[in-house]
N, C-alpha and C positions, 0 to 999 in steps of 0.2 A: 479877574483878580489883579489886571494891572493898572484898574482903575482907583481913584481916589476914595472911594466910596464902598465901604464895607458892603458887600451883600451874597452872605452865604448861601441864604435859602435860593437865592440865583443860580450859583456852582452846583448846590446840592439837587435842585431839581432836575438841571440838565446831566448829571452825574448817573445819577439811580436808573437810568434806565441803560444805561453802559456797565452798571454793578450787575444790576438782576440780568443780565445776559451773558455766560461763558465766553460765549464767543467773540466780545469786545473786552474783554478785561485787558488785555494789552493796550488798549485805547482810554481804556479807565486809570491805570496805572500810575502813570505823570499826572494824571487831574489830580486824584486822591494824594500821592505822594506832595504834591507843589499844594493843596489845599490844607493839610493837616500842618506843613509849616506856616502859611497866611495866615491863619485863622485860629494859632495857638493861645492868643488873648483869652480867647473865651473857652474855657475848660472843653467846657458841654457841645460848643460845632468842631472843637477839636478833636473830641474823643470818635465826632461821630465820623468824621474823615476818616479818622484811622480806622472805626469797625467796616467803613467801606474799602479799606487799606488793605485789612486783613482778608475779607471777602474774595478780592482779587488776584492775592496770593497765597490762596491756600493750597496751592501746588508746594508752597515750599513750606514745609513746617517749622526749621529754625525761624522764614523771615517772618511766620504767622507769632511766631513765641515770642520774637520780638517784640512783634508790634503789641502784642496783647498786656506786654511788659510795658512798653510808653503809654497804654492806657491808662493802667494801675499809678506808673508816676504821676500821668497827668492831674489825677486827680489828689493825689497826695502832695503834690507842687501845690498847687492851687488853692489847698485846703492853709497851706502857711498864711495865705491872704485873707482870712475868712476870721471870725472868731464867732463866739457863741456854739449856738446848736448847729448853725451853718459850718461851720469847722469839723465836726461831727460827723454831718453828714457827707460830706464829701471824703472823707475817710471811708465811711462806708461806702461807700459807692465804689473806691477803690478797693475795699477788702471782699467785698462779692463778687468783682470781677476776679479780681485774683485766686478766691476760691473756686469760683465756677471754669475758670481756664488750668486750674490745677499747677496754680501758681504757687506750692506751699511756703515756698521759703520767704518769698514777698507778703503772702498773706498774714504770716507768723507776723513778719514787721508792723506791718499795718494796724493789725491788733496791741500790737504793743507802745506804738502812740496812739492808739486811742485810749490804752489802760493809763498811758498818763494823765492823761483830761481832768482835772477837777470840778467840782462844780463851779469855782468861780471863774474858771476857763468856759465854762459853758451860759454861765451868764443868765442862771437862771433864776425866778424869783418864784417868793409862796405867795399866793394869792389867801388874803384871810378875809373871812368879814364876822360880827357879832351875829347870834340871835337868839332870840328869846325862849323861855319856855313860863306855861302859865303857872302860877304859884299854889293854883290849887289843886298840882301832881306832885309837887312836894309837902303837901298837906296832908293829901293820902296816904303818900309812904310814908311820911311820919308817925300818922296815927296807925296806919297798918303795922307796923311795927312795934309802937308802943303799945301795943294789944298782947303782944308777945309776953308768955305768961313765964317764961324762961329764957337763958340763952340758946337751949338746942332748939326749943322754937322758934326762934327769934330768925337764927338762920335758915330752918327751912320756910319760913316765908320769904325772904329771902329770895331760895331756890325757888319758890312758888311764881317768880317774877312771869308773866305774861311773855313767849316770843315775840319779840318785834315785826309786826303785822309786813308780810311777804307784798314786793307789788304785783299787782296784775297785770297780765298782758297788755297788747295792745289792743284795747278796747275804746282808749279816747286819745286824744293829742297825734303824734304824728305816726308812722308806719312800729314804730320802736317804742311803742308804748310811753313815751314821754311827750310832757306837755310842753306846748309851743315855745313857750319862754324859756327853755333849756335848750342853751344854745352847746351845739354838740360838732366839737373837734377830733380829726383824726389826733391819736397820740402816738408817741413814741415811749418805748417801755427804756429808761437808765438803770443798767446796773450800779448801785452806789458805790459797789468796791473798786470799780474804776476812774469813770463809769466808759460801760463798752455800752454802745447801741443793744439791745437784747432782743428786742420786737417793734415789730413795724410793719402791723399786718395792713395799715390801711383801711381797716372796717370801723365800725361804731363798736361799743361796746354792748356786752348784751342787755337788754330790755330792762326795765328797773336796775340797773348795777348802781347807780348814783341813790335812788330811793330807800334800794336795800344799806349802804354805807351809811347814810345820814340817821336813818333809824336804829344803825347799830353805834351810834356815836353818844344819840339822845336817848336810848336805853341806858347805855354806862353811866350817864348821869344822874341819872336816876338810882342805880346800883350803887352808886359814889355816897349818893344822900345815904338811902337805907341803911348801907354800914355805918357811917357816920353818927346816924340814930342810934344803929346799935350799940357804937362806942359808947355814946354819952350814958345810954340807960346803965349797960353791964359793966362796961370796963372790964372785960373780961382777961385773964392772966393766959399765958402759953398754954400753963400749966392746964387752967379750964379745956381752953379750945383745944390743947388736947385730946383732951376726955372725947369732947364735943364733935371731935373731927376723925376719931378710928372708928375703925369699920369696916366691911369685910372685903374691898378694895385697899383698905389703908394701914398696913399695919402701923405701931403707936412711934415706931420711929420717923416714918417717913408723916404722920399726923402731927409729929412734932415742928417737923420742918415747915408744914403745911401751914402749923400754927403760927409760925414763927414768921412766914411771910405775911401774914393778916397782920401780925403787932407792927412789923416794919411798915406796912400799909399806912396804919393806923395812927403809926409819927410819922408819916410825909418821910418816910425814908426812900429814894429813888429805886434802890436794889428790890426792894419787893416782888416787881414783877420777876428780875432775871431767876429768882427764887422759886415765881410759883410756875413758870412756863413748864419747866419740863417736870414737875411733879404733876400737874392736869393733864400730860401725856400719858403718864405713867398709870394715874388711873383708869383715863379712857380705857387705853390698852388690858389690863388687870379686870376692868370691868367688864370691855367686849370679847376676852379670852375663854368665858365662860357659854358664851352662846353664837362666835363665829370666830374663823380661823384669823390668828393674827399674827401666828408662825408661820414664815413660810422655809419649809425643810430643801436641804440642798438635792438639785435634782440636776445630773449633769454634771458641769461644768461652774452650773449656780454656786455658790458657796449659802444660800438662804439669808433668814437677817428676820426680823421681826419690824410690823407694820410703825411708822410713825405717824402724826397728826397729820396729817393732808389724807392719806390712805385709811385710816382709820376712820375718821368724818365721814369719808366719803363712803363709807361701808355701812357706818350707823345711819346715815340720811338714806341709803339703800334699803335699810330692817325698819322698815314703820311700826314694828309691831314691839320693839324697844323701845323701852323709858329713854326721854332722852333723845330721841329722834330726829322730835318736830325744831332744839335746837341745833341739831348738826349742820345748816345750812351757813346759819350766824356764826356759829363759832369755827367753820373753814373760813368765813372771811375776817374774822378775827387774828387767828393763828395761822393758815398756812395756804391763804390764795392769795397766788404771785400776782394777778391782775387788776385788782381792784383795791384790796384790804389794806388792815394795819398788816397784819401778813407778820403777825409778831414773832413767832416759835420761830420762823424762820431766819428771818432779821435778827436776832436775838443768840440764837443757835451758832450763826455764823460768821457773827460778829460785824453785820452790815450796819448795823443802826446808826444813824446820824446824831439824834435825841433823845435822851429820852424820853420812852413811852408816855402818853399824859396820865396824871392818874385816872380819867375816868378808864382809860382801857384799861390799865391795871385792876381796875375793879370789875372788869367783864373778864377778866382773868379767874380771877378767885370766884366770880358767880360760876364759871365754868368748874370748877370744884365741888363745889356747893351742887350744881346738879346734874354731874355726874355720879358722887359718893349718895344723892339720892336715887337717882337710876338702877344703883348696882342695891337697894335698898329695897326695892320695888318691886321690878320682875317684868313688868310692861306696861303700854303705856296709859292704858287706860286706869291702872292701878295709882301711876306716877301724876297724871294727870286729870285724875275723877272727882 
């Protein structure tokens, strides 16, 4: 160290085998103590000084509490250097140590310069690109539509829409069922209310997750068109889709409202979705209350509460033998899975959204209306689906 010439991995190899033995830690002591000052430049041979710092003093627990504390700063100093997601991360790095060392009063801080963070503190960007779809699928739904011999027919074809084809394992491309040319990055999950780091498990995501988004993206547009068809043809009033929309999930107030987010739909009014989100809960729920539990009563200590859309979905993609089923997969990643999705009920619910929703998922919104109020119409699935 009192050469010219940075070389840690030098200290630190002759170091470790004075750490891993009790019986030289008096001998380790001044190494570790003189290297964690030298070599404070760099966060990361700093920190790691110190965790041989602490090793060797874990006779004394104040000086270990200390040290464990100049960890956490280290890395929260350090992080003032940094900007982007690297700012971020080294935050983190200080809030898990400090949580795992049962640091709470530091950790509370540390969390709370990360809750300041903005996105443009973080420096992140959308990545977009164009593409196509063939013209002769909005040709079909056109004419599938204009077949429509009424408006309450018109929207259960509509509800008739095909699920967006599930992918299949890995059978071709690489271990993860994706093809070669999908190139696959660990992520990091941002909460947008902050944003705090949330997840950062280090794995790939599961098998078709990109396949399955993309097909629920190119469905809604298609969704988008249909209704649009079906504007031009009926122009149908509240008042109509009213009528059109009660039903033994619906009574005619809550069909009114229902109504009322299609019209707003139907002028490009932005609020539609915040509209129909928690009314397509409401009937999931109304609907699945009739054939699984969706109360649950206080037991203990519980106070109870009744299921919402994450729990719900996941109950109907459970029941195959309900109408409705084969879409609970799509419509959790629609409305309320934190991993992948538009993840909307959620975003929405709780005031995270950054944008608003496109209209095409607004329109996978209200398809989600449309067949669930057919589902509870039905009885199962082969009925729903025959």
């Amino acid at each position: 160290m009192d050469r010219d010439d940075e070389r840690p991995g030098v200290v630190g190899t002759l170091l470790n085998p004075l750490v891993e033995r009790p019986k030289w830690h008096a001998h380790a002591l001044p190494v570790a103590e003189r290297a964690s000052e030298h070599y404070r430049r760099d966060p990361h041979v700093r920190v790691s000084f110190l965790r041989d710092l602490a090793t060797v003093t874990k006779g004394d627990p104040g000086g270990v509490e200390r040290i464990n504390r100049a960890i956490a700063t280290t890395y929260t100093d350090a992080a003032e250097g940094f900007t982007g997601v690297a700012k971020l991360m080294m935050l983190t790095e200080a809030a898990v140590h400090a949580r795992d060392k049962g640091l709470t009063d530091l950790h509370t801080d540390i969390r709370m310069k990360q809750q300041t963070l903005t996105r443009e503190d973080l420096e992140l960007q959308k990545v977009r690109f164009d593409t196509g779809m063939p013209e002769e699928l909005f040709d079909a739904a056109s004419a599938y539509i204009g077949e429509a011999k009424d408006l309450e027919d018109a929207l259960q074809r509509v509800a008739d829409h095909p699920v967006p084809p599930q992918p299949e394992s890995a059978d071709e491309g690489d271990e993860q069922g994706l093809q070669p040319s999908f190139l696959r990055l660990d992520t990091n999950r941002i909460n947008a209310a902050g944003p705090v780091l949330v997840h950062s498990t280090g794995q790939q995501q599961a098998p078709g997750q990109d396949q399955r988004v993309i097909g629920l993206e190119l469905t809604g547009v298609l969704i988008s068109y249909q209704l649009y068809v079906l504007w031009e043809r009926f122009e149908p009033s509240v008042r109509q889709m009213t009528t059109a929309l009660t039903g033994p999930v619906v009574p005619a107030e809550r069909a009114r409202l229902l109504a009322r987010a299609f019209q707003l739909y139907w002028e490009y009014d932005e609020t539609a979705v915040f509209v129909a989100v928690p009314l397509v809960e409401g009937i999931l729920r109304r609907y699945l209350q009739q054939h699984i539990p969706v109360i649950h009563l206080a037991k203990g200590e519980s106070a109870g509460g009744v299921g919402q859309s994450g729990g719900l979905l996941r109950s109907l993609a459970d029941s195959p033998d309900l109408a409705g089923s084969t879409w609970a997969s799509s419509f959790l990643l629609l409305l309320a899975e934190p991993t992948a999705g538009p993840n909307l009920r959620n975003t929405i619910a709780h005031d995270l959204w950054e944008s608003i929703p496109s209209r095409h998922q607004t329109a996978m919104v209200l398809l989600a209306a449309l067949v669930f109020l057919r589902a509870a119409s039905a009885g199962s699935t082969g009925e729903a689906e025959g």
